[in-house]
C-alpha positions in Angstrom: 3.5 -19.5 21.1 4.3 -20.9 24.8 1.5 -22.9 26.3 2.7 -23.9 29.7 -0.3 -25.6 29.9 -0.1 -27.9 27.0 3.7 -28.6 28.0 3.0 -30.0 31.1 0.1 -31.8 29.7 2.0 -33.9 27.3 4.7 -35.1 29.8 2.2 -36.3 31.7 0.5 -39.1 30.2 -1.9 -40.4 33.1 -3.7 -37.0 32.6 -4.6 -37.6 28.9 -7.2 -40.2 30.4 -8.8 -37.9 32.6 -9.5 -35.4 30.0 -10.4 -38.5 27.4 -13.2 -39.5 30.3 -14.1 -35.6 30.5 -14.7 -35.3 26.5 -16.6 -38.3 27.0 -18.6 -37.6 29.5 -19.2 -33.9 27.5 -20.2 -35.5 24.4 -23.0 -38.1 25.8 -24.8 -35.1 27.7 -25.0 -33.6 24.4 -26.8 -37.0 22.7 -27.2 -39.4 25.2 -27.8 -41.7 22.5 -24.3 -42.4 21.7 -23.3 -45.0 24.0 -26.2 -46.8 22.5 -25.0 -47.0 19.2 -23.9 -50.1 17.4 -20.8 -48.5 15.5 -17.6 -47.6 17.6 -18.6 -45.3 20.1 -14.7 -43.8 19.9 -15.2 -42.9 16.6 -16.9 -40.0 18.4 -14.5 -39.2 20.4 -11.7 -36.6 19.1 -8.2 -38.2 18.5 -5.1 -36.5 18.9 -3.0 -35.7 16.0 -0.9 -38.3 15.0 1.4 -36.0 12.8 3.2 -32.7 14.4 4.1 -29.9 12.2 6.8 -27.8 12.9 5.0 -25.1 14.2 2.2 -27.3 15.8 2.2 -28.5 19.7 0.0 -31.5 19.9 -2.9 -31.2 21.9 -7.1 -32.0 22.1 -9.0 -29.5 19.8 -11.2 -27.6 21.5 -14.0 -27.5 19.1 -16.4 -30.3 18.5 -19.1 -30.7 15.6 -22.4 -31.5 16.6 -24.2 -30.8 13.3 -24.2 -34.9 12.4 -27.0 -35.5 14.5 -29.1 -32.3 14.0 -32.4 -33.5 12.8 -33.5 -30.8 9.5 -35.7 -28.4 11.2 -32.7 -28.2 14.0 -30.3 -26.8 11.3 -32.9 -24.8 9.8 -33.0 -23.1 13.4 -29.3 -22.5 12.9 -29.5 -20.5 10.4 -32.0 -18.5 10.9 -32.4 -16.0 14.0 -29.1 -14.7 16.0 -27.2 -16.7 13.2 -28.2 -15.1 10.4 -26.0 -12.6 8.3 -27.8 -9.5 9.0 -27.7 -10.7 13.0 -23.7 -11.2 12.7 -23.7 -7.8 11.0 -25.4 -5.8 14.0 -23.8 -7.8 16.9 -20.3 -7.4 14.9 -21.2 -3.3 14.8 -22.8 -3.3 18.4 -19.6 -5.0 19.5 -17.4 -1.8 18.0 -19.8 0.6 19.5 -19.3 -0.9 23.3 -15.7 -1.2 22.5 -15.8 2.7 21.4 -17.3 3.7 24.0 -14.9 1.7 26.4 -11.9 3.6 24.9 -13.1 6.7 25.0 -13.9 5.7 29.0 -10.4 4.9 29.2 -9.1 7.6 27.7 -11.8 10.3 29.5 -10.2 9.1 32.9 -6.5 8.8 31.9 -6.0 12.3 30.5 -8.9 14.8 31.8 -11.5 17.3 30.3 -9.8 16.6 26.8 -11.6 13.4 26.0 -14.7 15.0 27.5 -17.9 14.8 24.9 -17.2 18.5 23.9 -13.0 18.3 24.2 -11.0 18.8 21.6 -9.4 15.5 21.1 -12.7 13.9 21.4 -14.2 15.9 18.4 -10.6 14.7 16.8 -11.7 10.9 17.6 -15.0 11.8 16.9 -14.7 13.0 13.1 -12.8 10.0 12.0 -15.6 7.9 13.6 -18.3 9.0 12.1 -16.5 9.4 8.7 -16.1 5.4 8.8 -19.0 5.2 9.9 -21.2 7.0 7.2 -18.6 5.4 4.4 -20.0 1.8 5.4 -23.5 3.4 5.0 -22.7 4.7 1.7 -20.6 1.8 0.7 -23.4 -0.7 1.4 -26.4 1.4 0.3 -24.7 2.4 -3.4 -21.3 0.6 -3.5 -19.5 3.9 -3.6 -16.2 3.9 -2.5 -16.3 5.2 1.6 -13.9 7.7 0.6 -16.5 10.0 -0.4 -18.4 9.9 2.8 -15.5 10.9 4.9 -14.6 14.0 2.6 -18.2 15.2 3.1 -18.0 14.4 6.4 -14.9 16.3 6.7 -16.2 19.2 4.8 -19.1 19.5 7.1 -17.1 19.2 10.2 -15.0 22.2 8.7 -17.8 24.4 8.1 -20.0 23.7 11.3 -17.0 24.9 13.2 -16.4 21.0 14.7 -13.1 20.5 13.7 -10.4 22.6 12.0 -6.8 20.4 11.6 -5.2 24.0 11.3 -5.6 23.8 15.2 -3.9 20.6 15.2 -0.5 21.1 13.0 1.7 19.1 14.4 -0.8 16.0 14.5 -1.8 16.7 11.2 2.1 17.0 9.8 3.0 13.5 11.6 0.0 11.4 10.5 0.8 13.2 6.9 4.3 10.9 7.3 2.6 7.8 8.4 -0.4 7.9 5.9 2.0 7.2 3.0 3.3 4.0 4.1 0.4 2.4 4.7 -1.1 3.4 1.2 1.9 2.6 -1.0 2.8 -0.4 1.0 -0.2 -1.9 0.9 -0.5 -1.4 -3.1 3.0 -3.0 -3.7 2.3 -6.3 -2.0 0.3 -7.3 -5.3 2.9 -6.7 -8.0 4.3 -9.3 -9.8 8.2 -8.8 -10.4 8.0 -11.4 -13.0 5.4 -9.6 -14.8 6.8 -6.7 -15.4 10.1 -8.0 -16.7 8.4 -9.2 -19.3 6.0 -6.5 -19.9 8.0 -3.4 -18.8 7.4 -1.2 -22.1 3.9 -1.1 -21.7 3.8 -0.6 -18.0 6.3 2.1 -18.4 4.3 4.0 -21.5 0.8 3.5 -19.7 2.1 4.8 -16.6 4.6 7.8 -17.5 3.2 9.5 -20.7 -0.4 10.3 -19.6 1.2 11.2 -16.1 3.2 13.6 -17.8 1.2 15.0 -20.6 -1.3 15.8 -17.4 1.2 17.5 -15.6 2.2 19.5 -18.2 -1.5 20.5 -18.8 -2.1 21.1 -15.4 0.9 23.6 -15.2 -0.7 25.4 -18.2 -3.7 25.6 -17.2 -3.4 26.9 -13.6 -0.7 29.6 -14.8 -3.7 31.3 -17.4 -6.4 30.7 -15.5 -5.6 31.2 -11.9 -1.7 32.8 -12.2 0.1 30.4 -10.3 3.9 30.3 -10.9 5.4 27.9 -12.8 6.7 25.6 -9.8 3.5 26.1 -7.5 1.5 24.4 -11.1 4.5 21.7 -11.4 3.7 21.0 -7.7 -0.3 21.0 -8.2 0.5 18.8 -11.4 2.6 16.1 -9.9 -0.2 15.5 -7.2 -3.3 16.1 -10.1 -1.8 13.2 -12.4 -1.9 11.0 -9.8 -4.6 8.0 -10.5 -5.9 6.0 -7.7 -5.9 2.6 -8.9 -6.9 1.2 -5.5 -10.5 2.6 -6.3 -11.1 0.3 -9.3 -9.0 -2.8 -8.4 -11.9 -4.6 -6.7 -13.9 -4.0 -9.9 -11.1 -5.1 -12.3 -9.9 -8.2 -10.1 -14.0 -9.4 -10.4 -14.0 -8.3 -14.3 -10.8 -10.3 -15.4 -11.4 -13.4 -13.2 -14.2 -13.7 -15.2 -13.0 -13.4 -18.6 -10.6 -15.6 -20.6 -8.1 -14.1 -22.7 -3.8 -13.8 -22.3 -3.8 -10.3 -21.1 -3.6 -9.5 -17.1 -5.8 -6.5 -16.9 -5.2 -6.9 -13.0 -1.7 -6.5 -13.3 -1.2 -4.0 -15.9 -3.8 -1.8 -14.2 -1.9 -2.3 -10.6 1.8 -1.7 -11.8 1.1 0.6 -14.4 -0.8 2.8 -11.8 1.9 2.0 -9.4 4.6 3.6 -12.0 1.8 6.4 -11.8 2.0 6.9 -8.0 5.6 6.4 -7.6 6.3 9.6 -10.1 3.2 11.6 -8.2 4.9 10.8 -4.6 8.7 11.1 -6.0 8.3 14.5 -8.0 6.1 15.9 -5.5 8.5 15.8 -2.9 11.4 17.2 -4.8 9.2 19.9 -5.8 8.0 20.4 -2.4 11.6 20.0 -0.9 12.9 22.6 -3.6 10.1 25.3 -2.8 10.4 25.0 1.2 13.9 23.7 1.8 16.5 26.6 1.6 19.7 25.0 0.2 22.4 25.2 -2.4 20.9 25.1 -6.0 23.7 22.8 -7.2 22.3 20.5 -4.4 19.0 20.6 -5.6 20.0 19.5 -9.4 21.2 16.4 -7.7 18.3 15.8 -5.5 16.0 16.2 -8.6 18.8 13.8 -10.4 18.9 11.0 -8.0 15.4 10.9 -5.8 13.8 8.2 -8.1 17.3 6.6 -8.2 18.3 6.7 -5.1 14.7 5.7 -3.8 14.4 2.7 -5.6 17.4 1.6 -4.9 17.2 2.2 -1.0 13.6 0.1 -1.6 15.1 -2.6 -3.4 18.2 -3.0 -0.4 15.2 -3.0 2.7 13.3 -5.4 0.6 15.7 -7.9 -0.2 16.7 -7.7 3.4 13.0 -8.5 4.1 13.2 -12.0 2.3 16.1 -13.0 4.1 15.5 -11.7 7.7 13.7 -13.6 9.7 14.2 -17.1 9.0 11.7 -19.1 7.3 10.6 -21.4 10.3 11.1 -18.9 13.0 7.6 -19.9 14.8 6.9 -15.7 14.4 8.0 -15.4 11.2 4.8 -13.6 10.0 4.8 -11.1 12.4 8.3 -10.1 12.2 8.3 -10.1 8.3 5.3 -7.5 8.8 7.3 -5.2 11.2 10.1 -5.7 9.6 8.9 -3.5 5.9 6.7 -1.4 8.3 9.2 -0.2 10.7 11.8 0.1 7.8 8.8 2.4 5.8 8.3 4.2 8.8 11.7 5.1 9.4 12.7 5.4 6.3 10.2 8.0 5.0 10.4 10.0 8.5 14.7 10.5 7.8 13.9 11.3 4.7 11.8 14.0 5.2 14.1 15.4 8.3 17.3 15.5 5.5 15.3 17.7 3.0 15.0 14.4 0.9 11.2 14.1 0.4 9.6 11.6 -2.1 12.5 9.2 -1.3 10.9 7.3 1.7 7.6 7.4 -0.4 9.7 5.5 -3.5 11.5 3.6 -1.1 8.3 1.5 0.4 7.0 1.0 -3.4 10.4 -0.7 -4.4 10.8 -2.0 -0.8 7.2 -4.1 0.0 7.1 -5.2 -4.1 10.8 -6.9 -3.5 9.8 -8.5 -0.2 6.4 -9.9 -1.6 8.6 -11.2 -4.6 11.1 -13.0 -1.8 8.2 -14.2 0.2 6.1 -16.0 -3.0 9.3 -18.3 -3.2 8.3 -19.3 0.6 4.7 -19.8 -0.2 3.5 -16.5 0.2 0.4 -15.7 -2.4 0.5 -12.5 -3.9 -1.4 -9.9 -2.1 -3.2 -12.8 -0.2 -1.1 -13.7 2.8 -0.7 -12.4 6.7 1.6 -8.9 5.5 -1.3 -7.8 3.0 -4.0 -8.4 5.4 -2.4 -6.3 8.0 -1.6 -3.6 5.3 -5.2 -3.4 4.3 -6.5 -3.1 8.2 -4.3 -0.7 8.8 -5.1 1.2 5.6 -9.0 0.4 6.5 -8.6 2.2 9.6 -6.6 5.3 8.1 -8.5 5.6 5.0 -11.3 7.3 7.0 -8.8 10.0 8.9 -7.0 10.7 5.7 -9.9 11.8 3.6 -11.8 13.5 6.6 -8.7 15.0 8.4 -7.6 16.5 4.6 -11.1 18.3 3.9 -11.5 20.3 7.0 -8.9 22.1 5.5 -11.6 23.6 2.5 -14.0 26.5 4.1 -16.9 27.1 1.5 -16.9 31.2 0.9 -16.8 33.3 -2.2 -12.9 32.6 -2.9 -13.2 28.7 -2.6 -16.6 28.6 -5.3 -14.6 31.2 -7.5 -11.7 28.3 -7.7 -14.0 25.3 -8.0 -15.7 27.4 -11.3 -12.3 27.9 -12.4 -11.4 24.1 -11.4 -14.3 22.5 -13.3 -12.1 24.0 -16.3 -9.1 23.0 -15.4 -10.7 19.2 -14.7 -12.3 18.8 -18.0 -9.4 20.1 -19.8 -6.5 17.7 -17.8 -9.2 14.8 -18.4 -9.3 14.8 -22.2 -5.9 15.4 -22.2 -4.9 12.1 -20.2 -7.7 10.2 -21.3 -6.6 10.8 -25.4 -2.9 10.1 -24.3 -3.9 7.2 -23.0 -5.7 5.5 -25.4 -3.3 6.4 -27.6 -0.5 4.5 -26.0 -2.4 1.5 -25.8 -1.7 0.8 -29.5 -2.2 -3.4 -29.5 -5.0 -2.8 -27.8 -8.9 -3.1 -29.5 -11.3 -0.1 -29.3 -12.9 -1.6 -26.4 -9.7 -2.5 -24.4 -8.5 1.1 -25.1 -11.9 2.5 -23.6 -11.6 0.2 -20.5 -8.5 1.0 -19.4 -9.5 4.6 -19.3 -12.2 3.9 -17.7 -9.5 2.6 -14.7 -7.1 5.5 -15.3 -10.3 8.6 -14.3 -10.1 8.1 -10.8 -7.8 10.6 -8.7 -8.3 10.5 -5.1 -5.9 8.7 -2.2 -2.5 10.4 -3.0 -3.7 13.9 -3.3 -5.9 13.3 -0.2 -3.0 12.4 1.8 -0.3 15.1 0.3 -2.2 18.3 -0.6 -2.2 19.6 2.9 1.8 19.1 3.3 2.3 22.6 1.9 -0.5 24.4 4.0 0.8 22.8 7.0 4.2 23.7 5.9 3.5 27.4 5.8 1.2 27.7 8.7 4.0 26.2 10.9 6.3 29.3 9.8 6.0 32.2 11.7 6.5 34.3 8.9 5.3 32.7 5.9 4.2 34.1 2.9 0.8 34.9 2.3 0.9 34.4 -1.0 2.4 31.2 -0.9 -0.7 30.7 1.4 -3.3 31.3 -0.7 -1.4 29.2 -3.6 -1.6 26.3 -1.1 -5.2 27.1 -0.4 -6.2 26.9 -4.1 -4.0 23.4 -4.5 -5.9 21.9 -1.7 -9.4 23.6 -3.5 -8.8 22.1 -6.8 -7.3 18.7 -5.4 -10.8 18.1 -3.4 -13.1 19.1 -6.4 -11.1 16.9 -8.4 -11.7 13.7 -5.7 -15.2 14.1 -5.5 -15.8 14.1 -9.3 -13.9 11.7 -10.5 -13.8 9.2 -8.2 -17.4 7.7 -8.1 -17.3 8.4 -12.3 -14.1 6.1 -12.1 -15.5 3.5 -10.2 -19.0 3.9 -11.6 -17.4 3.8 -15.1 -15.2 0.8 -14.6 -17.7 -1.2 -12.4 -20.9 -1.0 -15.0 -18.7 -1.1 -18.2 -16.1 -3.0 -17.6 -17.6 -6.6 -18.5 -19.1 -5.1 -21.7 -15.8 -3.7 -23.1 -13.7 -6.8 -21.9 -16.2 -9.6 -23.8 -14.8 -10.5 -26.9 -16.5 -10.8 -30.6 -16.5 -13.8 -32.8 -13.6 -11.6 -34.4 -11.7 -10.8 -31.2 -12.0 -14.3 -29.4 -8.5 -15.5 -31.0 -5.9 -15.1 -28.1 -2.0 -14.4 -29.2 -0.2 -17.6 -28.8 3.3 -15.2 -27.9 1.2 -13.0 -25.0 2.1 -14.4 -21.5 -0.8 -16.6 -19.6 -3.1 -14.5 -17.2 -2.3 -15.2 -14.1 -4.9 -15.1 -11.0 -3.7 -11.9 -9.4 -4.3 -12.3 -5.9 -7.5 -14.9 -5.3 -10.2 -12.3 -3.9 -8.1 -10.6 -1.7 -8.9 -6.8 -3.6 -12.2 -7.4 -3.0 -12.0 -7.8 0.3 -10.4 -4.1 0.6 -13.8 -2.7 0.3 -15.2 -4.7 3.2 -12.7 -3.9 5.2 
């Protein structure tokens, strides 16, 4: 960054003893004592660097440590009162609320009566603040994922006639575009490229076989029990099978850190799931594309073909592109490697959508971030622990709320929506077994316990359906002639999908959080390790767990 200041301070020597007199003077009001010292009273004083790096301008640090001469009681002081944690913590969330409340000033006198308290674009603002705010409440008072908070929330909102998204379409459809980036981006950063070369057999079994027994199930299920159509249950299904390994990630990063052993539960769990989503996102949008998007029949046999395909390889392009563009000692190279993937997610999801290509873009970003985090490690970049996955995971912080609360004001509690969720609870237990018993039979070098944990990971079902089980309602209500039918079928996906997030998502995490160091410790039997398995690998240093926090 440009410091005009700096600049002109070091071509002008004569001023460097001015400001050495000033520091000086600074530093003896603070203990007055100092000059009377014995030792080198410009040991005190703070030197300049010596050494520039390549991004570095030299100049006088601005911070000084006092602490050396703090008698006990003086540091005691310091950490107690306005210093302590839970002190930090209200002044951090008074801070937000004055900032809020600026905003919404700002906003109030830019565009009129909208913004007012009882406007409909404050209620919009509104909803997604309180859902954050009641998931940190429910996140620090049970560790539950916020998630859950902000569907209630939602729900509520829905049902005391405070919001309705039906009245904002267009918002709702857009946001729906943007929501995926953020998610799948953010996931990919973590995989290890390396890793699942040499373990792509089991990645691929874990994550396509219970995906696809599910679907199948779900498909069966919804056609005897509620009469959907074949494609309307192969469109439920692709969403339904989806697992949402970002809900157990912290817990699994804490678990294996802990334990010794060859295997790398954290990656297996994070690309297998990945494999999981990519299907969910790149079948659903062919489905949805093939339902809603009038075309040639010949041209949808290729889309269905070529979307993975053609997705991956459009991700694996952008990415590559990522590790080479900027250069590695442009002074903003962090900031431009972060546009770059998130524009290029952006734009590309967006196009495809507008060509009738859906689930490409959504492919794209998966194959696209996991490339560039694989070009970036070579530079120095952790895994999942460097300046692109932290601005993922704010950006995903701050969406998380919207997307959960925005999807459930969509679900009205009457007669018709309790008649589904009877009918749902069904359907749920029945898909669960199913995947659950697929899965542990896939895992076949794996012990009894293993086998159990890594079901334990695959229950959860909750960010992609919250984020694409609207599309359809919003598709149809944006017709002028749409069929109702087709409206009630998208009525009952969004029913089921909702039921299903707010089941098995705290069982999931609960499940995986409280278990998962008892059915990871090894016996006396199980403690000998396969010389041939590959060395576990830290997976990202802490960074997971810092998802929750944020």
């Amino acid at each position: 960054m440009f410091r005009p200041s700096v600049v002109f301070f070091n071509k002008a020597p004569s001023y460097k003893y001015l400001v050495s007199v000033l520091i000086l003077g600074n530093l003896w009001m603070q203990n007055p004592t100092m000059l009377d010292k014995k030792s080198n009273w410009a040991d005190n004083v703070p030197r300049m660097s010596q050494k520039k790096s390549k991004r570095e301008t030299t100049g006088f640090p601005v911070n000084y440590n006092t602490d050396r001469n703090d008698t006990g009681d003086e540091k005691i002081k310091k950490n107690s009162g306005y210093n302590s944690i839970a002190a930090k913590s209200i002044f951090h969330f008074l801070t937000l609320f004055v900032l809020g409340l600026i905003l919404w000033g700002l906003l109030w006198c830019a565009f009129g009566d909208n913004w007012r308290w009882d406007g409909p674009w404050f209620r919009l603002a509104a909803v997604a603040v309180v859902a954050w705010s009641s998931g940190q409440l429910l996140h620090g008072f049970t560790t539950l994922p916020p998630l859950l908070a902000a569907l209630l929330t939602g729900i509520l909102a829905r049902n005391f006639n405070i919001l309705d998204m039906r009245d904002f379409i267009e918002i709702d459809a857009f946001l729906r575009k943007v929501y995926p980036v953020l998610i799948l981006g953010k996931a990919s950063l973590g995989w290890d490229v390396s890793y699942i070369r040499e373990n792509w057999q089991q990645i691929s079994v874990l994550g396509v076989i219970p995906w696809a027994a599910e679907v199948v199930t779900v498909m069966i299920c919804t056609n005897l029990l509620l009469g959907f159509p074949w494609i309307w249950g192969l469109l439920l299904g692709s969403l339904y099978a989806s697992v949402s390994c970002a809900i157990v990630m912290p817990s699994v990063c804490r678990i294996s850190a802990s334990k010794s052993g060859a295997r790398n539960w954290a990656q297996l769990i994070c690309t297998a799931g990945g494999t999981d989503t990519a299907l969910s996102v790149g079948v659903y949008g062919l489905i949805y594309s093939y339902i809603f998007v009038e075309v040639d029949d010949t041209y949808k046999y290729i889309k269905a073909g070529s979307t993975l395909l053609v997705g991956v390889t459009v991700g694996v392009i952008w990415g590559s592109l990522a590790g080479l563009l900027p250069h590695t000692l442009d002074f903003y190279v962090a900031e431009m490697r972060v546009l770059f993937v998130l524009l290029g997610g952006l734009f590309g999801n967006f196009f495809s959508t507008q060509i009738g290509w859906g689930g490409v873009g959504g492919v794209a970003v998966l194959a696209c971030n996991a490339t560039a985090a694989t070009f970036w490690r070579r530079d120095g970049w952790k895994l999942n622990n460097n300046t692109a996955s932290t601005a993922y995971r704010v950006l995903y912080a701050a969406a998380e709320p919207m997307v959960f609360a925005y999807s459930a004001t969509f679900i009205v509690l009457n007669s018709a929506t309790w008649n589904t969720f009877l009918y749902g609870l069904a359907i749920l237990a029945i898909c669960l077994c199913v995947r659950l018993t697929v899965t542990a039979l896939v895992c076949w070098d794996m012990t009894l316990k293993e086998r159990l944990f890594v079901c334990c990971t695959w229950t959860p079902k909750s960010i992609v359906e919250a984020v694409l089980c609207p599309v359809a309602t919003n598709t149809l209500l944006m017709k002028n002639n749409h069929d109702k039918e087709q409206l009630e079928y998208a009525e009952d996906l969004m029913r089921l999908i909702v039921q299903a997030i707010l089941i098995t998502t705290p069982i999931g995490f609960l499940l995986t959080n409280h278990l998962g160091s008892w059915l990871l410790k090894k016996t006396d039997n199980e403690s000998e390790i396969d010389p041939r398995a590959p060395c576990r690998k830290s997976f990202n240093e802490g960074s997971q767990i810092e998802d929750v926090k944020l």
